[in-house]
C-alpha positions in Angstrom: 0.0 0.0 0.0 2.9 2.3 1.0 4.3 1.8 -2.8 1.5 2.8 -4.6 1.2 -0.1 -6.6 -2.0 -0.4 -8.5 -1.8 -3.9 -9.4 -0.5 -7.6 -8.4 -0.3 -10.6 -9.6 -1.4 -13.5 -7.3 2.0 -15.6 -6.9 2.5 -19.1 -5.3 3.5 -17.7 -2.0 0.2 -15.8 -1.5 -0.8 -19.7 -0.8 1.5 -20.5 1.9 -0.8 -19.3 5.3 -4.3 -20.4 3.2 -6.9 -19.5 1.0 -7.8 -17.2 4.2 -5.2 -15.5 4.8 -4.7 -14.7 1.4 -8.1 -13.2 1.6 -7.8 -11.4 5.0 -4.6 -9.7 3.3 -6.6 -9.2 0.1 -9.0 -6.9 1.7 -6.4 -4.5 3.6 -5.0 -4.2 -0.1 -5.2 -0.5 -1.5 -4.9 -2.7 -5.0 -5.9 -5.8 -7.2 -4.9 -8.9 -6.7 -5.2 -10.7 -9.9 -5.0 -14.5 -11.7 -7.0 -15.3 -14.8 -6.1 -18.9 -14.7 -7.3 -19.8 -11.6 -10.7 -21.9 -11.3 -11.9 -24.6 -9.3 -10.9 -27.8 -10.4 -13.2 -28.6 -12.8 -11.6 -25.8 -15.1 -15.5 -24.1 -15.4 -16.0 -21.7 -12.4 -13.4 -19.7 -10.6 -13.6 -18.4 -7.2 -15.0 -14.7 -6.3 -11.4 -13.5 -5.2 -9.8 -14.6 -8.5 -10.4 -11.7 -10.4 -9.0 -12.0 -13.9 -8.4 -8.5 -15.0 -9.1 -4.7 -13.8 -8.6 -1.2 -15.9 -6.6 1.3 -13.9 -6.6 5.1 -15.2 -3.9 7.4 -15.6 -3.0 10.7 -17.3 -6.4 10.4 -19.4 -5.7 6.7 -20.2 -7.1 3.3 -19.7 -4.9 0.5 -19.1 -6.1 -3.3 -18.5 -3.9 -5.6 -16.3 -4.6 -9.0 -16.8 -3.6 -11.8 -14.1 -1.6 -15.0 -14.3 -0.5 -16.7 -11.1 1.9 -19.7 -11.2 1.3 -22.6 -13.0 3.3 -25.0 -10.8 1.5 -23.3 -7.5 0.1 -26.5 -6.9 3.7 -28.1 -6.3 5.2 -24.8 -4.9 3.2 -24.3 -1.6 1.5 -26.9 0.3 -0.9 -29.2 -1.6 -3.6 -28.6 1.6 -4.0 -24.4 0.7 -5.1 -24.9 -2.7 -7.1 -27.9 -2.6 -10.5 -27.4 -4.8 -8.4 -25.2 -6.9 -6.9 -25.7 -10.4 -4.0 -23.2 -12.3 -4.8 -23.3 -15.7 -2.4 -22.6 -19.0 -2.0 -19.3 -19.0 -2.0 -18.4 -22.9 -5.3 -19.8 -22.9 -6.3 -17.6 -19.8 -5.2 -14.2 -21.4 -6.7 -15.0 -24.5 -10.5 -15.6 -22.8 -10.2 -12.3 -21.5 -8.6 -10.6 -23.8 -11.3 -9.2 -25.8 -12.9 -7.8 -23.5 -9.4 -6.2 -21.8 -8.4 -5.0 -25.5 -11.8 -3.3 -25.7 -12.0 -1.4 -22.3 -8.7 0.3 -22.3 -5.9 1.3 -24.9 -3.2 -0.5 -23.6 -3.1 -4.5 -22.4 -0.5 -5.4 -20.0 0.2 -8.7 -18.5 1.2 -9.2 -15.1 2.3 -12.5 -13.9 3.6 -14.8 -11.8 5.4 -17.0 -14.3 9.4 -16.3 -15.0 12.3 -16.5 -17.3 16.3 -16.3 -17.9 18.0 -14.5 -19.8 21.9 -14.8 -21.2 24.1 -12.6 -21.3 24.3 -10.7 -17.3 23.7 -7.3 -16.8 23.7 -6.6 -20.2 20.0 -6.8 -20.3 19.6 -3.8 -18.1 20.0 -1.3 -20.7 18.3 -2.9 -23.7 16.2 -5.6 -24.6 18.4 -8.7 -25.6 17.2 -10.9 -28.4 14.7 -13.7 -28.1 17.0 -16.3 -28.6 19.3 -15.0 -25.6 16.0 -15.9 -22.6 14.4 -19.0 -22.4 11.2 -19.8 -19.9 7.5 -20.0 -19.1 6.7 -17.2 -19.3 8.5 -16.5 -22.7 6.8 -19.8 -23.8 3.0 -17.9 -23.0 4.1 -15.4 -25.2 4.8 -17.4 -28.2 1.5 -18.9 -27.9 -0.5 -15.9 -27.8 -1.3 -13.4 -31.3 2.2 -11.4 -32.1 1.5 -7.9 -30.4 -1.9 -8.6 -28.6 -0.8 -7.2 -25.8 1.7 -4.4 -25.2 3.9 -5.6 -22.5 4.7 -8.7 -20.0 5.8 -8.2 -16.3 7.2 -10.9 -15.1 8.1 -12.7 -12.1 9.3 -15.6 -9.8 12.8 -16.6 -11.2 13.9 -13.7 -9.3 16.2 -12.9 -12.5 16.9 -10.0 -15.5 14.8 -10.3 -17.8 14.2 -7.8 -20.9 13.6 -8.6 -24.4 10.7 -8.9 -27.0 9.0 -12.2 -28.1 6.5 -12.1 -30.7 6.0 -8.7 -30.4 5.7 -8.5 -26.9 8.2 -6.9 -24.5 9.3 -8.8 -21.7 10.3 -7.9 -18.2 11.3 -9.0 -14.8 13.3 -6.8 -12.4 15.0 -9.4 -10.6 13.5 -9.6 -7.4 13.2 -8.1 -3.1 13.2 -4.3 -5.1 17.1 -5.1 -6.7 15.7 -3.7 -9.7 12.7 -1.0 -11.4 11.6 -2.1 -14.5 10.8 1.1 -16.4 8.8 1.0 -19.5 8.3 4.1 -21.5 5.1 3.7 -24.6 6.3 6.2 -27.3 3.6 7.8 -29.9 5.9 8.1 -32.9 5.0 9.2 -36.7 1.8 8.1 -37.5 1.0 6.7 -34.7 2.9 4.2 -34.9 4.4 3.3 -31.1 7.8 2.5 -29.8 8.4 0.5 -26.6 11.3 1.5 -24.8 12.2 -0.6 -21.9 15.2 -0.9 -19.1 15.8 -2.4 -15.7 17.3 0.6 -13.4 19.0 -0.2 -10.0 18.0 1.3 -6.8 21.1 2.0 -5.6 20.8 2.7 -1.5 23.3 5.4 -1.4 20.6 7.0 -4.3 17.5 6.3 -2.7 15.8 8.2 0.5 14.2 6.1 3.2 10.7 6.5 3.5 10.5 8.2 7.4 7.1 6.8 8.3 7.8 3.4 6.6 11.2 3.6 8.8 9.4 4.1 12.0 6.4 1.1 11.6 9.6 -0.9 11.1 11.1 -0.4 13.8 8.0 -0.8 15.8 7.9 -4.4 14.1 11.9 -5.2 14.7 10.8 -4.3 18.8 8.0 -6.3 19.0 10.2 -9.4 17.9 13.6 -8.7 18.5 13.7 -10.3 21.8 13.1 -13.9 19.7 15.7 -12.9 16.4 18.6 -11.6 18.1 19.0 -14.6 20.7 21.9 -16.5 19.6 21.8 -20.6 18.3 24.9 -21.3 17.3 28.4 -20.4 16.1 29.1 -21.0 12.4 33.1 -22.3 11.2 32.5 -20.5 7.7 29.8 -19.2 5.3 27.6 -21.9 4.2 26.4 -21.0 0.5 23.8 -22.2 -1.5 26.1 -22.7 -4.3 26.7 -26.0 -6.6 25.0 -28.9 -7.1 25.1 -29.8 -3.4 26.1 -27.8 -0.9 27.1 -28.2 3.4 24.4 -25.9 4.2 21.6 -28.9 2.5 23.0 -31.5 4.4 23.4 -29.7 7.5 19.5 -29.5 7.4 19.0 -33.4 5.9 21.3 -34.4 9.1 19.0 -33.1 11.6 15.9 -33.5 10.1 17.2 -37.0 9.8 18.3 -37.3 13.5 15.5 -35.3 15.2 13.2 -37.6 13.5 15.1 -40.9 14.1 14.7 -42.1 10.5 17.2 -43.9 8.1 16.8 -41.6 5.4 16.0 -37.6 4.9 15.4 -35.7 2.2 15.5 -31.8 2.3 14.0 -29.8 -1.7 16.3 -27.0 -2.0 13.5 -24.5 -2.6 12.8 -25.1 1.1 16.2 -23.4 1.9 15.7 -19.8 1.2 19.4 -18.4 2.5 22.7 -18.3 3.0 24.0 -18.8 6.8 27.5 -16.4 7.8 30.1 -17.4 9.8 30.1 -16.4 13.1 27.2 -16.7 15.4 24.1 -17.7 14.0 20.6 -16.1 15.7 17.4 -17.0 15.5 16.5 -14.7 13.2 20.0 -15.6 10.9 17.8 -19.8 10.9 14.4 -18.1 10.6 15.7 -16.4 7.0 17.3 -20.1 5.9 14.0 -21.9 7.0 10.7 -19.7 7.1 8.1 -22.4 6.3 7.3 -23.3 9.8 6.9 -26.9 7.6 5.9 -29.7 10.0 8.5 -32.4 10.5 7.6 -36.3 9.6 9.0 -39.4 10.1 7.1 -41.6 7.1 7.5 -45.3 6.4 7.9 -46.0 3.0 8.5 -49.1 0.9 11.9 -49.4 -1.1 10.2 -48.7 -4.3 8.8 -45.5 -3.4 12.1 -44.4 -1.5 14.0 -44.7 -4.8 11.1 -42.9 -6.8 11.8 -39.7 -4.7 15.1 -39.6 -5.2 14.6 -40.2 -8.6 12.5 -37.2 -8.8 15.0 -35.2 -6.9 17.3 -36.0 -9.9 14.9 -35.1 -12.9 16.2 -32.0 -13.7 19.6 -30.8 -15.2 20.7 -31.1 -11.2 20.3 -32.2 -8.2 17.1 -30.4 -6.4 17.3 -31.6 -3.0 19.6 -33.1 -0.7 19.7 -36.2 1.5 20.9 -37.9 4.7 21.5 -41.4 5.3 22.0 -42.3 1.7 24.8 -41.8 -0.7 24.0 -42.0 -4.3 25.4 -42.4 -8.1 23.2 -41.2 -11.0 23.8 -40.3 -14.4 22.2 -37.2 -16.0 22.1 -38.4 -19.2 19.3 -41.3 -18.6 15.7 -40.5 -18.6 14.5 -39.3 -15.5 13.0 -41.9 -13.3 16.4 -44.4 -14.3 19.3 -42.2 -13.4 19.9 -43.5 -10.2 22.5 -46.2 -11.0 23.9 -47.1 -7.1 22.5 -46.2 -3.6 24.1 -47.3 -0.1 22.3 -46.8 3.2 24.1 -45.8 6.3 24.6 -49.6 7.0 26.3 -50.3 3.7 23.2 -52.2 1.9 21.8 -50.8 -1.1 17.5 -50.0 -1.4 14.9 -53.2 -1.4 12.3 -52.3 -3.1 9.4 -54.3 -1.0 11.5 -53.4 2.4 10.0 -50.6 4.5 11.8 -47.5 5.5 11.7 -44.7 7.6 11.7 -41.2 6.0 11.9 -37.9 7.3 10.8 -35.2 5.2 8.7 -32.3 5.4 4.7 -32.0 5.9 5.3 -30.2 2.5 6.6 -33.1 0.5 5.0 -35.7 2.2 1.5 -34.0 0.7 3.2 -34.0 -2.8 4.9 -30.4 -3.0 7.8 -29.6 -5.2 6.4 -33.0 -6.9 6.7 -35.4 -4.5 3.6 -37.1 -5.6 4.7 -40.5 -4.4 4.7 -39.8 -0.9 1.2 -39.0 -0.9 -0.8 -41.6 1.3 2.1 -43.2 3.3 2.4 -43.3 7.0 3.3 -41.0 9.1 4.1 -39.8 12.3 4.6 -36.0 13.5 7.8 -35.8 15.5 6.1 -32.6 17.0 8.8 -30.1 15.9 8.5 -27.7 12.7 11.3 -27.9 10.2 13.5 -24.7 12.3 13.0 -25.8 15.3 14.4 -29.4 14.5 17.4 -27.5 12.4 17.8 -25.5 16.4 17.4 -29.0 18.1 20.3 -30.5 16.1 22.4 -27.7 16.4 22.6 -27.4 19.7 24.3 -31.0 20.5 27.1 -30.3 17.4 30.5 -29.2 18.5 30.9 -25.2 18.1 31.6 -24.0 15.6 30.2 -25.8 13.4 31.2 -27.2 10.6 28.9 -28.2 7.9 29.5 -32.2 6.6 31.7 -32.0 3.6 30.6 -35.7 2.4 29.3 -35.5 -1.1 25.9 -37.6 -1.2 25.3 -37.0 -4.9 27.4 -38.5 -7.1 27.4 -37.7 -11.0 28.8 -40.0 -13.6 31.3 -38.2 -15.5 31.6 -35.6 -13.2 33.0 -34.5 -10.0 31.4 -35.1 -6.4 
């Protein structure tokens, strides 16, 4: 409300404290929350709060916003706050209300929560790069839609650079947490005809003036909870970085979740680990940042075959997406997902039996099928009565200080290092 913003579109983390919440937070909004591919799940009615589109008006001119939340939001928040819903393709979304949009204002922009990349670093900053140089979702909407139907694309949720043009359409994503101001200038030109200029400016904080009265409700807030933030945890040996394929930071966590829970196996998604952790003394607040979920912690049991479909899924992509305790693991990239993983040894040596059982610890989050982790729908479980931070606190405590994150690689790659 303090920005001034006039528009939103409604992103997977919206989801993450209910349909509720979401709501609740939707009606102290000065602005639209909006998703035009949202409906319930039988793709023919969508709920009152998912409003598709709005017209805002400024300087004498109508401008439509349409909405596109996440695709994915289904396996990017917990299964349990979006059940009853469906997140439908989002060309298809823009294009049932784009008639309407296109009639009730002179310019159509699209704001959603879908993302891209883009080559070539900061270079993008200044000028739009070529099509060829990005690659993602939201690029892939565009393509599918008519080649100028609408006038611009703000993007989102890669937390990246994006500017360029794709089938007429500029694209744009200003990284993300205010790193970057999108700034996209519509240009009458001879004839009418219109030039789009567009560039991705830095807020600099030696440039920028704090806002006073947004200053002083902070500091109200960092009162009210410093008490809990600034107690001290633990003392860290070095920075632990959320860098490479598999990192000391991911299987600090998969340890403890591992131990708290008393189960032969953990396995910790990376999106779950949200920051870097400094060296030096580590607060509350420092672990809060890593771990914000507040995720319940479970200890499943799990037959052998469904064990080795989760990791399996954990190694569909181009890398590693999670890490693991317990377990050390060869898999080849090259091999259809679902048959990369070529060798796996248990703590005790023996490699997976497929109609054994097993224990499991793994978030409430997975164990409902987030991040895809469809297979451990359904099994048993058992709440260790701890959240996901609070576990991570738990382990901590009993390590030797400082601590030193386990070096061990658990994921091995044929043909590559680790």
């Amino acid at each position: 409300n303090t920005f001034g913003i006039d528009a939103a579109a409604i992103g997977n983390h919206e989801f993450d404290w209910s349909v509720d919440t979401l709501r609740a937070r939707m009606a102290e909004a000065h602005y639209r929350f909006l998703a035009a591919n949202i409906t319930d799940t039988t793709g023919r009615a969508r709920p009152d709060w998912a409003e598709p589109w709005t017209v805002i008006e400024r300087g004498g001119q109508k401008i439509a916003v349409i909405g596109l939340a996440l695709r994915a939001t289904p396996t990017n928040t917990a299964p349990r706050n979006v059940a009853g819903l469906a997140f439908g393709d989002g060309a298809a979304a823009v294009k049932r209300v784009l008639p309407q949009a296109r009639a009730a204002a002179s310019f159509v922009i699209v704001v959603a929560h879908e993302g891209a990349f883009c080559d070539g670093g900061g270079e993008a900053a200044a000028r739009p790069l070529t099509a060829t140089a990005c690659h993602g979702e939201i690029l892939d909407v565009a393509r599918r839609l008519d080649s100028g139907s609408v006038d611009l694309i703000v993007s989102g949720h890669t937390h990246s650079l994006v500017n360029t043009v794709v089938n007429g359409i500029p694209v744009v994503q200003a990284r993300s947490s205010g790193a970057g101001i999108a700034v996209v200038d519509f240009v009458r030109g001879p004839g009418g005809r219109r030039e789009v200029l567009a560039r991705i400016e830095t807020p600099y904080t030696d440039r920028v003036s704090p806002d006073p009265e947004l200053q002083n409700l902070m500091a109200l807030f960092k009162v009210g909870i410093e008490n809990l933030t600034s107690r001290a945890i633990a003392r860290i040996k070095a920075d632990l970085r959320r860098q490479g394929d598999e990192y000391g930071l991911g299987r600090l966590i998969a340890d403890a979740m591992r131990n708290v829970a008393k189960a032969e196996v953990a396995i910790v998604n990376n999106g779950g680990i949200r920051a870097d952790l400094a060296a030096g003394t580590a607060t509350y607040g420092d672990l809060y940042r890593v771990m914000p979920f507040q995720n319940r912690l479970l200890r499943l049991t799990v037959k052998g075959d469904v064990l080795r479909r989760a990791l399996e899924h954990a190694v569909a992509g181009e890398r590693p997406d999670g890490h693991v305790s317990g377990i050390e693991l060869w898999y080849d990239p090259k091999q259809r997902p679902g048959r990369r993983i070529g060798k796996a040894t248990l703590a005790d040596g023996k490699g997976i039996e497929g109609g054994r059982s097993y224990t499991l610890a793994v978030s409430d989050f997975l164990a409902t099928g987030g991040s895809g982790y469809t297979m451990l729908v359904g099994s048993p479980a058992v709440d260790v009565d701890a959240v996901d931070l609070d576990a991570f606190i738990q382990y901590l405590a009993v390590l030797r200080q400082p601590i030193a994150a386990p070096d061990d690689a658990r994921w091995h790659k044929r043909g590559g290092g680790g």
